[in-house]
N, C-alpha and C positions, 0 to 999 in steps of 0.2 A: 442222435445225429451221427450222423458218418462221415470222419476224415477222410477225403484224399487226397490231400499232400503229398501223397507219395503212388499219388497215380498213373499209368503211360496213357491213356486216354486223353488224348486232346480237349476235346468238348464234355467235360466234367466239370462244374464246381468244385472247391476246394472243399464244399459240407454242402451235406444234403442227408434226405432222410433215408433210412437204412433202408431195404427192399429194392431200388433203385438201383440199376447197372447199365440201362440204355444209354448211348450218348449223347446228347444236346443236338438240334438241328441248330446251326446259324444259318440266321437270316438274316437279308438286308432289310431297314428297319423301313424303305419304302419300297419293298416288295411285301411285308404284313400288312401296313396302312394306306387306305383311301386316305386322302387330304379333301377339306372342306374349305370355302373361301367362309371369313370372319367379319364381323362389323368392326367400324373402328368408334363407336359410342364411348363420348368421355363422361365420368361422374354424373358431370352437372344433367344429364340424359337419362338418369337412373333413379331410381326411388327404393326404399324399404315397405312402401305403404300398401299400393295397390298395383295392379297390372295385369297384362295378359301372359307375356312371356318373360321369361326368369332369363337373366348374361351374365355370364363371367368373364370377369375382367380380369385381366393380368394381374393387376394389385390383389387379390383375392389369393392365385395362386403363392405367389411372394410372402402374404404377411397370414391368413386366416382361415387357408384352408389344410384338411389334413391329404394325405395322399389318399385316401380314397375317398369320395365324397358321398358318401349316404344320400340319397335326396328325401328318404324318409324324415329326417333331422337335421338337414342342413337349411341355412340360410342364404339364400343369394337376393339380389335387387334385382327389383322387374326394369323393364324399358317403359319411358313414359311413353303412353298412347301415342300419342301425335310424333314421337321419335323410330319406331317399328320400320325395321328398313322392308325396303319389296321384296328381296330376293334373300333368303335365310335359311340353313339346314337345322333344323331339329335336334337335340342330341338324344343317342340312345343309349341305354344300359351298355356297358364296358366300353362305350367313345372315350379315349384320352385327351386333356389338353394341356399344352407347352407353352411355357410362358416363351414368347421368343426374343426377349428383351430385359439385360440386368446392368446395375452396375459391377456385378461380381460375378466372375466368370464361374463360382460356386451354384449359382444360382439363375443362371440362362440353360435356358431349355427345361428347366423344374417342371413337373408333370403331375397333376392328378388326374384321376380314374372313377369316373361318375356309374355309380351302381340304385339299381332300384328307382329311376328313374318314373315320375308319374305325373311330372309335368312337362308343359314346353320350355325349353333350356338351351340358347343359343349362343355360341363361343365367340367372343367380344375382342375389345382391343388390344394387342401384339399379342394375340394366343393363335395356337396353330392346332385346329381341331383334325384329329386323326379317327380311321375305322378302322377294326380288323378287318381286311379283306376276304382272306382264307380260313376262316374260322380252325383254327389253331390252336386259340386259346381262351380261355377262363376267363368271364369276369370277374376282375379285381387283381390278376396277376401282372396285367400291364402296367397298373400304376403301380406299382415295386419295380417292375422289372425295368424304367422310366427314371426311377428311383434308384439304382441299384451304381455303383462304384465302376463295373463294366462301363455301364451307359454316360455314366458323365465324365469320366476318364476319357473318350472320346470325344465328346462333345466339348470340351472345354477346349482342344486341340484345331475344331475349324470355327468356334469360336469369333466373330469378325467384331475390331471395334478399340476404340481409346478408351474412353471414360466411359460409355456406354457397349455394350457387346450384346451383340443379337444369335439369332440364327432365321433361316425360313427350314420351310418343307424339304427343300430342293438339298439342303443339307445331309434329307435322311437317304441319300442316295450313296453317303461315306460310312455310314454305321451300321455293323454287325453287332446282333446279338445272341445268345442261345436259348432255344426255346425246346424244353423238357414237352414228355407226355403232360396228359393235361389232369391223370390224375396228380401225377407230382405240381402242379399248377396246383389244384385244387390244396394239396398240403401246405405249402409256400404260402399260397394264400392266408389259408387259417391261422397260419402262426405269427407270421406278421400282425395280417387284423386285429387278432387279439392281443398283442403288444400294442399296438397302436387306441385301439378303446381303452387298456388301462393308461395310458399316456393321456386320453383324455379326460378318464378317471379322476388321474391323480391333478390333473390342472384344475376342476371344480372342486376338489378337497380344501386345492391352495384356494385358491380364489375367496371360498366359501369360509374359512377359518380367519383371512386375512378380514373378509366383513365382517367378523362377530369379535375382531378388536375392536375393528373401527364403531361399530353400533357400542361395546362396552364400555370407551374411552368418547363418544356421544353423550354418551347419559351418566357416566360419572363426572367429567371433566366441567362440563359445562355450565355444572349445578355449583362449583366451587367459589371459594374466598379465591382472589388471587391476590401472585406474592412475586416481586421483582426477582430478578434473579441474581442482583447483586445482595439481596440479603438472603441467601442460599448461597451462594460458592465465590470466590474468588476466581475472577476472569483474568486468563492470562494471554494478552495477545501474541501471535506468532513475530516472528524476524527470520526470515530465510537467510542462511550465511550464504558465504560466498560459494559460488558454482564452483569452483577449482576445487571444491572438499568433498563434493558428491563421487562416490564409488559404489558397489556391486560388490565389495570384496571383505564386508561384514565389518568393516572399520570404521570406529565410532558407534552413532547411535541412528537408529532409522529414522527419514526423514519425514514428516508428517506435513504436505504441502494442499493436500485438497479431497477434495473427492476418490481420486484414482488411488488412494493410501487406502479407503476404507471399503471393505468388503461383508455382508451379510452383517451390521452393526457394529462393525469392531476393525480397527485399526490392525493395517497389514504391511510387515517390513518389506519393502520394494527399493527404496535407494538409500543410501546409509550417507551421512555426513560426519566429518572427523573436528568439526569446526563449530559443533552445537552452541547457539545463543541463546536461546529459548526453552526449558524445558519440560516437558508433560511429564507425571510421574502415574504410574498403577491405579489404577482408579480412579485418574480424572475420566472427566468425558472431555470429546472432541467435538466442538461444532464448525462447518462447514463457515469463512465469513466473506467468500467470494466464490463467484457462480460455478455452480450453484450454490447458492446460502440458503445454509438452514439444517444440511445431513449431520445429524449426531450420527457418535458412535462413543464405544466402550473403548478405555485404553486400559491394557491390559499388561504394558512393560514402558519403562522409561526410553523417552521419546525425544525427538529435537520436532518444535511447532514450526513451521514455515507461513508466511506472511495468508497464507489462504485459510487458515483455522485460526482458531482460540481453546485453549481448556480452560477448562470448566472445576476447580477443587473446591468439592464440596465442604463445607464451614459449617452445617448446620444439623440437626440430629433427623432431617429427612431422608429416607436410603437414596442414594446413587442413583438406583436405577428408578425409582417412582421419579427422578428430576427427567431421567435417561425418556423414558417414555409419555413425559406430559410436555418436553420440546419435541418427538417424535410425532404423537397427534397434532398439535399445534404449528410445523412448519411452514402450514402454507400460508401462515400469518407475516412470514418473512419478505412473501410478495409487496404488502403494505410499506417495509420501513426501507427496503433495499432501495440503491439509486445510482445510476447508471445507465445507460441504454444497452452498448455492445455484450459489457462483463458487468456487472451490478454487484456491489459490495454491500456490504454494515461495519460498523467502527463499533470500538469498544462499548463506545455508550449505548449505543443500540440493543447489544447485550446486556449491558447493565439495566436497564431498563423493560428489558424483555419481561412481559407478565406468565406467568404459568399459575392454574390452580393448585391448591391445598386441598387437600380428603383426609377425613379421618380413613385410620386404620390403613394410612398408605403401604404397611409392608405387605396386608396380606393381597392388594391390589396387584403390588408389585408380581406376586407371589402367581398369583392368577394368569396373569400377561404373561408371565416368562415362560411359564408350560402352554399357553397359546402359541409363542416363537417357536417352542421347542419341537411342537407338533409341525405347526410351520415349515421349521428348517428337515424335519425327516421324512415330512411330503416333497420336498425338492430335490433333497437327494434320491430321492425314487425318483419321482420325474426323470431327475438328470441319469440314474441309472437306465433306466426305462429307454431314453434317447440311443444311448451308448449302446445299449444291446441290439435296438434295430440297425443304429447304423455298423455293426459289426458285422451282422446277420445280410443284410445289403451289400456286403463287401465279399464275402463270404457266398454266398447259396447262388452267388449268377455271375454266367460269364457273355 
């Protein structure tokens, strides 16, 4: 790749790939694209099962889709029969669509880029289906280029909206972008793509390891004696002190109030209290005992408990962590005892009382699961590196 940072060229990226010294055409981003009218079909009008023609809905682009969409392996819902509007365009290989409605101005006007197209595919409700008009460019470089820190950098700026923010079409009448030769298109393309497949790689790694705890802790768990959990460990309810002792400024001890303390299994210093009443030591465990109830996690330094946990000091010659992860599979049993409508809690006895299996050979069980986490937590960090790199490369290779 090629810096320049220190270019006089206007219409240059700050990186691009080396060979490259022409400079960027900007365009207006409704002088590239044809605009399409849209259905506005909600859910209940949609199916997974059968149909003629395949819609993308807003919510797809928002939550499940990647920036480019395969049609070779992608999933969409059809229109139920009798819902097929009369008048409808078709989408084709490198048609873009914009969500045009978010609650985060991060995320209005969010774009993918439908490639390989081999069915009918028609762009749905608050989506804004666009064409290359000028054949300019590459399929698959518009959803990046859609994607890229240039593009939303603007868009976030005529943005319309309170609690909700939109855009229309009529919007792409404000937005300039740069559009390279198309075999630089074609390069950009590739490298992206292929970051992005292993992004999707590494998500069925996660996915796919996270089922084969859960199928393990199935079939060991289930088959067990079980054993209260007040004869395993001494519960020690939380006491939040008083608000006036909470600081940021490492004084005292950190305060251990809920969920938002606990991060990847294990307790994380966020607010410090100088006024501790309650206290966790190295080794207990933390259960969650207001909404959400039920999240263990590891405590790994002495702690101040707040009224939303309990630790957990284990009493008995079963390891820690074989208690750590047979409340971990078993949470969702906390559905049953918790009570409350808005915020749902459990009281001490509720723990005391909590049942968990016994296994033989619990350490080396333990032993097993922890290098399933361990793979776990190094697929994540890729993932999340993996993230990081596109969106730096999206900030970076377009202007």
């Amino acid at each position: 790749m090629a810096n320049n940072n220190q270019h006089t060229k206007p219409n240059v990226p700050p990186l691009r790939f080396p060979g490259f010294s022409v400079e960027w055409e900007r365009v207006k981003v409704s002088d590239l694209l044809d605009f399409f009218s849209t259905n506005s079909l909600s859910w209940d009008m949609l199916n997974y099962e059968n149909g003629k023609i395949l819609n993308l809905h807003y919510g797809l682009i928002h939550k499940d889709l990647p920036t480019i969409v395969n049609m070779k392996d992608a999933n969409l819902p059809f229109i139920n029969n009798d819902k097929i509007p009369k008048n409808y365009t078709i989408c084709e290989s490198g048609d873009v669509a914009f969500a045009d409605a978010s609650e985060d101005t991060n995320d209005v006007g969010k774009a993918i880029e439908f490639i390989n197209i081999d069915r009918d595919i028609v762009c749905g409700l608050h989506t804004i289906h666009g064409r290359d008009k000028t054949d300019i460019t590459v399929d698959g470089f518009k959803g990046y280029l859609f994607s890229s820190k240039a593009y939303h950098n603007q868009i976030r700026r005529i943005a319309q909206g309170t609690k909700i923010y939109s855009i229309s079409s009529k919007n792409m009448d404000e937005i300039y972008l740069g559009i390279p030769s198309k075999r630089e298109q074609e390069k950009i393309f590739a490298l992206l793509y292929a970051i992005d497949r292993r992004i999707a790689t590494q998500n069925k790694i996660i996915e796919d390891l996270k089922k084969l705890k859960s199928a393990i802790g199935r079939i060991i768990f289930c088959k067990a004696t079980l054993i209260k959990i007040q004869n395993l460990c001494e519960v020690i309810m939380g006491q939040s002190p008083a608000s006036s002792s909470y600081n940021n400024n490492n004084d005292g001890l950190p305060l251990i109030q809920g969920n938002l303390d606990i991060f990847d299994g294990a307790t994380i210093s966020r607010i410090y209290t100088n006024e501790p009443i309650k206290i966790s030591l190295p080794n207990d465990l933390i259960l969650t005992v207001r909404a959400p109830v039920g999240i263990v996690a590891e405590n790994k330094m002495k702690v101040c408990i707040g009224r939303g946990v309990c630790a957990l000091r284990n009493k008995s010659t079963i390891p820690t962590m074989y208690i750590y992860y047979a409340l971990d599979y078993f949470s969702y049993k906390w559905k049953q005892i918790e009570q409350g409508s808005t915020f749902t809690s459990i009281n001490g006895d509720d723990v005391k009382k909590f049942a968990i299996p016994l296994v033989n050979n619990a350490e080396y069980l333990c032993a097993f699961l922890s290098k399933i986490d361990m793979l776990i937590k190094c697929s994540i960090n890729l993932h999340s590196n993996y993230i990081k790199q596109k969106q730096y490369l999206l900030s970076q290779m377009f202007i």
